[in-house]
C-alpha positions in Angstrom: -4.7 -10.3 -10.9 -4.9 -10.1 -14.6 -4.0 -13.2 -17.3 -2.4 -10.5 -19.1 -0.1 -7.5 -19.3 -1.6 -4.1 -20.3 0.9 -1.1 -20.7 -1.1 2.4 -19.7 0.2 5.8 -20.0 0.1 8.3 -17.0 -3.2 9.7 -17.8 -6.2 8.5 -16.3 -10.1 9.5 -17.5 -13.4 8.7 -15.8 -13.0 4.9 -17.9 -9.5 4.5 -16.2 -5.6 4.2 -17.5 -5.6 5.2 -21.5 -4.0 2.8 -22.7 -0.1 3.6 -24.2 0.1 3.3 -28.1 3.0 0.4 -27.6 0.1 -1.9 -25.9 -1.4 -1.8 -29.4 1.4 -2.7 -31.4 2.8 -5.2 -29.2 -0.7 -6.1 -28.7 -1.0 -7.1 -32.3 2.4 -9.0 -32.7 1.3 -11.2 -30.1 -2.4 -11.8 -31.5 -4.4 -11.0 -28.8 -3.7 -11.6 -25.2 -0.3 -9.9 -24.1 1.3 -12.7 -22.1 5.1 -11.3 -22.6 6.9 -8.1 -23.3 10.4 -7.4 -24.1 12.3 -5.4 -21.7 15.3 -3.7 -21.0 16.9 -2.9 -17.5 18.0 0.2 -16.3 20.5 -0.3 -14.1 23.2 -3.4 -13.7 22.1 -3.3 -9.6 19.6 -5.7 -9.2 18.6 -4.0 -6.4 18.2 -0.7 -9.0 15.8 -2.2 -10.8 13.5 -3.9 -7.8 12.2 -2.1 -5.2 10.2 -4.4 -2.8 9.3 -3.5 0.8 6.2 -4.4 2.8 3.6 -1.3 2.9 0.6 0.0 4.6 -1.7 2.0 2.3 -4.6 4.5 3.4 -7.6 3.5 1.4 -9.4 6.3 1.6 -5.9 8.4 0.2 -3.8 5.9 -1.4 -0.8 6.9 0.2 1.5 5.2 2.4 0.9 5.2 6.3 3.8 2.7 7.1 6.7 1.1 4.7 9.3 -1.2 5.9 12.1 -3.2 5.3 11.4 -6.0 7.9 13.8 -4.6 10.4 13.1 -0.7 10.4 9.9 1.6 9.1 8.9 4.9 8.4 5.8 5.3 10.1 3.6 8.6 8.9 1.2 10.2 11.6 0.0 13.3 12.4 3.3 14.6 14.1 5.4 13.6 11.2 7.4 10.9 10.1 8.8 8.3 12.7 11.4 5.6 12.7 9.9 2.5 14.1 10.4 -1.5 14.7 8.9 -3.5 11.4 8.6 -7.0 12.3 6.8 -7.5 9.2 3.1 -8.3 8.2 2.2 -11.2 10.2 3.5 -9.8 13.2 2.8 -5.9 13.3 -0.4 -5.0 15.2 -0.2 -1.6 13.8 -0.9 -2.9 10.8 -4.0 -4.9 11.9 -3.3 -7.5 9.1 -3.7 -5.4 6.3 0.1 -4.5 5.8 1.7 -6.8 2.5 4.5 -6.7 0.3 5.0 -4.5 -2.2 7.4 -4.3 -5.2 7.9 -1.6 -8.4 10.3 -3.5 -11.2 11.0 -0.5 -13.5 11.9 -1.7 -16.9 12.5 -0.3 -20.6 10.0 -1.0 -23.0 10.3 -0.3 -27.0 13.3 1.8 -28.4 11.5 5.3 -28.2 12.5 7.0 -24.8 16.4 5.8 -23.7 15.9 6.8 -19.9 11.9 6.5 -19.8 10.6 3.5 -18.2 7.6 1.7 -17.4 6.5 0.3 -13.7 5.4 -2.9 -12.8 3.8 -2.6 -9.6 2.8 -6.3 -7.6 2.1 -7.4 -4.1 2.3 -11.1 -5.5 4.8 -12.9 -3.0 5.2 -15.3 -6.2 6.4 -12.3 -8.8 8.7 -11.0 -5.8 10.4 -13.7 -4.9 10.9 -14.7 -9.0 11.7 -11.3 -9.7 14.7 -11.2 -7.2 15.9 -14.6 -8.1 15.5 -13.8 -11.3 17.7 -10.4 -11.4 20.5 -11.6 -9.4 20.6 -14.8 -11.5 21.4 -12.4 -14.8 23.4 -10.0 -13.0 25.9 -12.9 -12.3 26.1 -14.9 -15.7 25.7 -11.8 -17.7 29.2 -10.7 -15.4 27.6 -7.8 -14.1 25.9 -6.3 -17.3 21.9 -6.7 -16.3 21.4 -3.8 -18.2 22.5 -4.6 -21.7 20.8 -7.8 -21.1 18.2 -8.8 -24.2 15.0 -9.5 -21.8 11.5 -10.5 -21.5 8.5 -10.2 -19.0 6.6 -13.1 -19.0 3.3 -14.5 -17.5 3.4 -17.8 -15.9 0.1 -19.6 -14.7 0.4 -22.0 -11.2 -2.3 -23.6 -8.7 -1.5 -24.1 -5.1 -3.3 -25.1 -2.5 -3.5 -21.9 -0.9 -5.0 -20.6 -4.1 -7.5 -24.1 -3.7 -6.7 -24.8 -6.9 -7.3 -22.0 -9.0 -4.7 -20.7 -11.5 -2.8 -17.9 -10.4 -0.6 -15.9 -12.5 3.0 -14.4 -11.6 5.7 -12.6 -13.7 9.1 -14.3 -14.8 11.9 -12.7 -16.0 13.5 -14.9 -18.9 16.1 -14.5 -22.1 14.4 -12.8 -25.0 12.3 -15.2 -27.3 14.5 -17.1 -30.0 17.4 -16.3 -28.1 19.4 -18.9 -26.1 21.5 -17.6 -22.5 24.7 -17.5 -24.3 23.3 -15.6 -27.3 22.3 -12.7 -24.5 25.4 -12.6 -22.8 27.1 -12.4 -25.9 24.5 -9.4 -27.0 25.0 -8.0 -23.2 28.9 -7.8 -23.7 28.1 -6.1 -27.2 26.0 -3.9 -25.8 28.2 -2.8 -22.6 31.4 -2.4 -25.0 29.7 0.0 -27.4 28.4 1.8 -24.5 31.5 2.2 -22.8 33.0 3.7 -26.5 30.8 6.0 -26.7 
């Protein structure tokens, strides 16, 4: 719902998120407003690196009640955990309406931690549905190496009508800046060859 990115730590106080030290520094490269971020991937599955499912969230806990996939969900009551039908949002009266979409893109951010990663977490339809085209679009020019790929997060502004207007702000997934698509395939295929050598 923000016009930009912030990157937090895991430790909240009574203000909220502290902030991590690389939101500073990138922060300051960019002048102000955080509007991209380059990323690496994790995995070469697209499917790694996205996790998107509609869920049902107690508000009084935070924690899920119901997650599904569309087809199937995992319903949580007192009893336990049961298997049930998910026919999605719109058509779920368990979920009284207030069941959505919900993604985590977990991504690479700086060259500090190797296997640490930071999580994007959206219920915009507009990031998820980018996101996924997005992923499987580089997973198939890069030849199957998403996660050597040279990346960037970046915030895009739209109206629609269903936001009457109004900008609205999503995430795209695009080639590094001052890089061009074959420039980051030909880094990817670097990348993937000195990884399998060592």
């Amino acid at each position: 719902k923000d016009d930009q990115f912030t990157l937090t730590s895991q430790v909240q106080n009574r203000e909220g998120w502290i902030l991590h030290p690389l939101d500073e520094a990138l922060r300051k490269d960019a002048g102000g407003k955080l509007r991209s971020v380059p990323v690496q991937l994790l995995f070469d599955d697209p499917a790694l690196n996205l996790r998107a499912d509609y869920s049902l969230f107690d508000r009084s806990t935070g924690r899920p009640v119901c997650v599904g996939n569309g087809e199937t969900a995992r319903r949580m009551s007192k009893d336990g955990t049961t298997q049930e039908s998910c026919p999605g949002p719109d058509g779920c009266p368990f979920a009284a309406g207030d069941c959505k979409a919900y993604a985590r893109l977990n991504v690479r951010v700086g060259e500090e931690d190797e296997l640490g990663s930071f999580v994007l977490r959206t219920t915009s339809y507009n990031t998820i549905r980018t996101l996924t085209a997005r992923l499987e679009y580089f997973h198939a020019v890069s030849g199957g190496r998403l996660a050597c790929m040279p990346l960037e997060l970046k915030l895009r502004g739209k109206s629609t009508t269903m936001s009457f207007r109004s900008a609205i702000y999503y995430v795209d997934l695009v080639v590094r800046r001052g890089m061009t698509l074959e420039e980051a395939i030909g880094e990817a295929r670097r990348v993937d060859q000195a990884r399998n050598e060592a």
